[in-house]
Each structure stands twice: as structure tokens, then as C-alpha cells.
N, C-alpha and C positions, 0 to 999 in steps of 0.2 A: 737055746738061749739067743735072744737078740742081739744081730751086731751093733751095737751102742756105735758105732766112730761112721756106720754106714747109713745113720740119719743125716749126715755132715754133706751126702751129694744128692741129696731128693730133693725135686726139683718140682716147679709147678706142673712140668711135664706128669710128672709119678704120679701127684696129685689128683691130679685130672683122671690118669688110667683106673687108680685105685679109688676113686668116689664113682666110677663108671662102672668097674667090675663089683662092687658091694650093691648097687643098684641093682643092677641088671641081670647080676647071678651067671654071667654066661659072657666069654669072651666073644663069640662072634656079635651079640647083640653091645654089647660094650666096642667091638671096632667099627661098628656102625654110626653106633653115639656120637665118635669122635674123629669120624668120617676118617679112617685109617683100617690100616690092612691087620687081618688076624694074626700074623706070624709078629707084626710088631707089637702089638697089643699083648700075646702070649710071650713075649721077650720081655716085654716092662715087666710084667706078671712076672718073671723069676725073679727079675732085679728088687721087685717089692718082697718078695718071701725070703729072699738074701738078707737086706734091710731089716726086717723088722724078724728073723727067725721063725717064722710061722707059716703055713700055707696059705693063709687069710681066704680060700675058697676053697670046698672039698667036693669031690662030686657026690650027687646022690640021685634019686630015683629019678627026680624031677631035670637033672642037670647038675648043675652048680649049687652050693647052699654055702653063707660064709660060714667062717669060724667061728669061736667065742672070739677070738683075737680080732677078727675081721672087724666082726659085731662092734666092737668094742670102740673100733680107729671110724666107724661112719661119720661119729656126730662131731669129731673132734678134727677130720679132713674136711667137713662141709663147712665150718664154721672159719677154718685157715686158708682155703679157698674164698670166701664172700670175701675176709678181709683182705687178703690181695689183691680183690676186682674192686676194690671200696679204694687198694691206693693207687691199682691205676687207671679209675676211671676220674675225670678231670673232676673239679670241685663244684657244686652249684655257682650261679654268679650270687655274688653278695646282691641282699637286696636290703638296703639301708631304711628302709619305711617298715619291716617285719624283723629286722635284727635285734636280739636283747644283749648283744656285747657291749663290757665294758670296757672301754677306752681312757687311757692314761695319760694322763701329760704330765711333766713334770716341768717349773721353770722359777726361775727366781723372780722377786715382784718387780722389775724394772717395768713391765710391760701394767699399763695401769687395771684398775678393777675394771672399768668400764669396756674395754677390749675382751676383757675375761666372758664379760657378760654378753658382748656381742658373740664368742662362739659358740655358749650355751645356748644361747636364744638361738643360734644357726642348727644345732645340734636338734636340740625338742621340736623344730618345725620340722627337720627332715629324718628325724632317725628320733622318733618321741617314744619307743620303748628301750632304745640302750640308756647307758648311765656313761658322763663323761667326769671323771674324779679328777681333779689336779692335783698335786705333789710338789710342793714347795721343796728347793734344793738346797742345802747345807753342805760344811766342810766335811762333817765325817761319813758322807754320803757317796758312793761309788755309785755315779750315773752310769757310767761304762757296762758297767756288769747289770746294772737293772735292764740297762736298752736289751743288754746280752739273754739276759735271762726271762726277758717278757713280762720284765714288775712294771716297766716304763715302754711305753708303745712309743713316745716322740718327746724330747727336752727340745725345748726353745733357749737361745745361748747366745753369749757376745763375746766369749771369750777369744781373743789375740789369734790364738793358737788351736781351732778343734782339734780335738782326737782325730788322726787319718784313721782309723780302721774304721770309722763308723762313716752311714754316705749320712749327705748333707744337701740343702736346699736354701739357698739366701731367702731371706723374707725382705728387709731395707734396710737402708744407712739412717743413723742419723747426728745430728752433730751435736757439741755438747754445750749447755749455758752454766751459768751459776744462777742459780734460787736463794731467795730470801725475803724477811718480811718486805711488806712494801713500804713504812716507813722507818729500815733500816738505814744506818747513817753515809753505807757505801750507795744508796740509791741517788744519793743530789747529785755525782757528776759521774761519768767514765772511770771504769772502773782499772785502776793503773795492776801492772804486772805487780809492782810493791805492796800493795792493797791487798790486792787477790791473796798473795803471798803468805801475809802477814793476819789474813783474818781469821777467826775462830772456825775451823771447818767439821764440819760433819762428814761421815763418809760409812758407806754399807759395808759389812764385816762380809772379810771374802767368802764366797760360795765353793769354794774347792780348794784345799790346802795347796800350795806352791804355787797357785795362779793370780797373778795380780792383773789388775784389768788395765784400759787402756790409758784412762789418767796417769795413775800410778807409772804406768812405762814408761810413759810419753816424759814425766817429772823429772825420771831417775835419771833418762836420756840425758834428759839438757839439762841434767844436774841442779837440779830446783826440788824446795821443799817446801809445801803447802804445811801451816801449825795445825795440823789436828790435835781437833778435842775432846771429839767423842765418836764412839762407832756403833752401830744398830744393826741388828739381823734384818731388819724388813725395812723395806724403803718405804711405806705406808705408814712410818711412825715419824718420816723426817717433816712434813709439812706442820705438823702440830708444836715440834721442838723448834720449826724457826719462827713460829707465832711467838716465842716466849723468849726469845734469846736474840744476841749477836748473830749466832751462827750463819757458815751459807753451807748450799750443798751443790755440787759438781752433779748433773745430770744428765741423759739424753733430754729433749727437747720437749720427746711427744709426753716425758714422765711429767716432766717442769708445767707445759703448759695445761696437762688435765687438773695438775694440782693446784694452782692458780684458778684455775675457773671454779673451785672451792672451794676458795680459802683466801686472802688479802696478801697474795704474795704477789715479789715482783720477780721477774727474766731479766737478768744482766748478761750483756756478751763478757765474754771470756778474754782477758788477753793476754790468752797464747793458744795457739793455731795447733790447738787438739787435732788428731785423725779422727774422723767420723767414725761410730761405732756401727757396726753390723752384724745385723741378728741373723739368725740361724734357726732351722731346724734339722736336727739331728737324729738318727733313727739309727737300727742296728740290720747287717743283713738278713738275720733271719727272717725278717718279716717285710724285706723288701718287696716281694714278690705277690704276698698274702690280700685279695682285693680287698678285704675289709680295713685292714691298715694302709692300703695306697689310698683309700676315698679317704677314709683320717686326713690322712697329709695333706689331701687335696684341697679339702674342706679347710682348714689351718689356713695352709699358706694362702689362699687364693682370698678369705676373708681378711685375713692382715694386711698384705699386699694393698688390696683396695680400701682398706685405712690408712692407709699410708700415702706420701707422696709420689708418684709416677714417674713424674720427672726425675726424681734425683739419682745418681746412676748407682748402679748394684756395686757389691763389691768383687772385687776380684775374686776369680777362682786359686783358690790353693791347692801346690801339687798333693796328686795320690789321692782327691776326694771328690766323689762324685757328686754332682747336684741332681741327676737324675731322679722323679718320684716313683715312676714308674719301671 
């Protein structure tokens, strides 16, 4: 009977002897194979008939002939050998012009269409047989565990606080205006702290339960309360709701002014001296290392970056997270 507990120390070593010895039918031409001396060849040789309770080689007229048992373990040591040289032989390089991976982003819509369609178009010119799907983010949605789990390759994010466990790479700052129609009644003069305060606001319904963004902190801070009156899951819904109302909307800048060249709205400064908001991309370890998710990244941020402004300075690093792509 096999000793069942003595599969637990065979080793690629065994492997190797015992795919050499079923071959070859003969220890000396098997220590040849494996450019090693006969007396260690015939030592593995016991250790494997120990292991598996069998002789797995019998002698016969010829020499050596295997077993039934022998016979048996060929196809099934040749195949758990390949895939052991399969993991440590290094990975092809990615080659982005022949790849059909799909690629996942997941991000909330602050970041306008138009950007969306710049990475698509980046994407079909250089990698025109993958598919890149985005993934709009909501509260009851665990980003964390998607990056973990490989549903989400990279979130784009401006949240306060990222997760440390996941690395990270700045993309830009930006700073925040109020939006509204263009002949709304706060447009005739400067737009006072009381005003601002007091006007009908709109505002995007959080993206992740317990995170409120940087308006909202920045409010609670200085102990200030903006009236809101309504809130919307997509920020692509708020330019059409300020064509028909009082309302304004608290935005990044780069959102306000695509929406404007749309639509008859106007950009009012803000006054109170918000922090600049700074976007992110966020990815998980497992696939730090993976070349076909480093070009992803690369391709992201290097295309946003260069939509953005240059000059304006990054944000700070925060401890315990990497901005490393590579």
C-alpha cells in the first residue's frame, strides 16, 4: 500500500529522477540524463518506491520495464513537471498591439465624458483588440475587495483619506468653483460667503458609505452649513438641473468648465478657501508587478496628467502608501 503522508516531501528533484527512470527503463542511462552519478539515481529510486509503495521499475529481459503503477504516474509527472517550468520560467513581455485582455476601471463621474473618451481612443489606437469597460462606483460597492479580487484593475478617486493598503499614484489637483445657470440671479455680482451659504445647492450622493468628500469636511470644519436641496447619483445629471432651477453645484473646475462649453452655465469663485481636490489612482498589490496592468497605469495616468495642468503642484504623499507604478 502507498505511503499516503510520503507524497508530502517529493520534490522536483524525485520528479525529475522518476520521469527519467520511466523513460529510459534503466538507471544508468537515466543518471546520464540528469548528468548525476548511478548510486544517487538508484537512492532516489528507493525513496520513490518508499513514496508511492510500488517498485515502479521491474527488471526483465531487456533491462528495466515499468510497472503498471509506473506506467500509470508517466503522463501525470510529465504534465506536473511542464507546469512547474511554466511557473518558473519568466512571463512573455506583454505586447499591447496583440493582447485581447480586458481592462477594468472603475471611477465615479467627476472626471467628465470627454476624458473618458480620450482614454478609449488611447486605448483602440494602441491595444485595438482588448476591451476597456469602466465601472461606475456607488455606496454599496466594496472597491477595496474588487481591486483585491481582480473585478477592478485600477479606481480613479479623490477621496480625503485613501485606503493605505492599496498603492497609489497622484494624477492632479484641482480647485473647486460653484456652477450655475448663466443668468442665474447670484451671477450680477461676487458671490458673498452668506449667498453661497444660503443658496439652493445641489450635491452628488456619496460614493462610499462613511466618506464624505472634501467640501463637506472642509464645512463641518469651520462649522458652516451649505442649504441643500437635492442630491443625484451622477454628476452628468447636475448641468441640466441647473438649466431649470436656482440651484448651484460645488465642483472641481476641470468638471464646471467641460460642462459650461455645453451648456449656458456660468463659473463663480467660491468664497471660502476649499483645499484643492486630488485625484488618484488606486490599484491593488496583486497586480502591481503584472506588465500588462503596469502599461494600464501607465497609459491612465500619463494621458490625464497631460490633460491636466502641469504647473500646478501634486499633492502630498501620504504615510504608508506608495505612488510607485512600477
Amino acid at each position: 500500500m502507498a505511503n499516503l503522508s510520503g507524497w508530502e516531501s517529493i520534490d522536483v528533484h524525485l520528479l525529475r529522477v522518476l520521469h527519467a527512470l520511466l523513460t529510459e527503463c534503466s538507471v544508468s542511462r537515466a543518471a546520464i540524463k540528469l548528468n548525476q552519478s548511478q548510486p544517487a539515481v538508484s537512492t532516489a529510486l528507493r525513496r520513490l518506491r518508499d513514496i508511492t509503495g510500488d517498485q515502479l521499475l521491474v527488471r526483465s529481459r531487456n533491462g528495466m520495464t515499468p510497472t503498471e503503477r509506473g506506467m500509470g504516474l508517466l503522463e501525470p509527472v510529465k504534465i506536473a513537471l511542464s507546469q512547474i517550468e511554466a511557473i518558473a520560467v519568466r512571463q512573455v513581455r506583454f505586447n499591447p498591439a496583440q493582447s485581447r485582455r480586458v481592462f477594468n476601471i472603475a471611477t465615479p463621474d467627476y472626471l467628465h465624458a470627454g476624458l473618458m473618451a480620450e482614454i478609449v481612443a488611447r486605448f483602440r489606437q494602441l491595444s485595438p483588440q482588448a476591451q476597456v469597460v469602466f465601472h461606475s462606483l456607488g455606496a454599496d460597492h466594496d472597491f477595496a475587495e474588487a481591486l483585491e479580487s481582480g473585478e477592478y484593475d485600477v479606481v480613479i478617486a479623490n477621496w480625503p483619506q485613501p485606503p493605505e493598503q492599496l498603492r497609489m499614484a497622484p494624477l492632479f489637483d484641482d480647485d473647486i468653483v460653484c456652477v450655475m445657470r448663466k443668468d442665474h440671479p447670484l451671477t450680477r455680482r461676487p458671490l458673498s460667503l452668506q449667498a453661497y451659504l444660503e443658496a439652493d445647492h445641489v450635491i452628488p450622493t456619496p460614493y462610499s458609505v462613511g466618506r464624505r468628500g472634501v467640501i463637506d469636511l472642509h464645512l463641518a470644519r469651520e462649522r458652516l452649513k451649505r442649504n441643500v436641496v437635492a442630491q443625484v447619483p451622477y454628476f452628468s445629471l447636475v448641468p441640466a438641473m441647473l438649466l431649470q432651477t436656482d440651484m448651484v453645484f460645488t465642483s472641481p473646475r476641470m468638471f464646471a468648465e467641460h460642462a459650461a462649453r455645453l451648456m449656458p452655465l456660468s463659473i463663480q469663485e467660491v468664497p471660502i478657501s476649499f483645499p484643492r481636490m486630488s485625484f488618484y489612482l488606486l490599484w491593488h498589490e496583486r497586480s502591481h508587478h503584472a506588465d500588462e496592468c503596469r502599461w494600464f497605469r501607465e497609459q491612465i495616468v500619463s494621458l490625464i496628467r497631460s490633460q491636466t495642468d502641469r504647473s500646478q503642484p501634486r499633492m502630498q504623499t501620504p504615510a504608508k502608501t506608495s505612488f510607485a507604478l512600477a
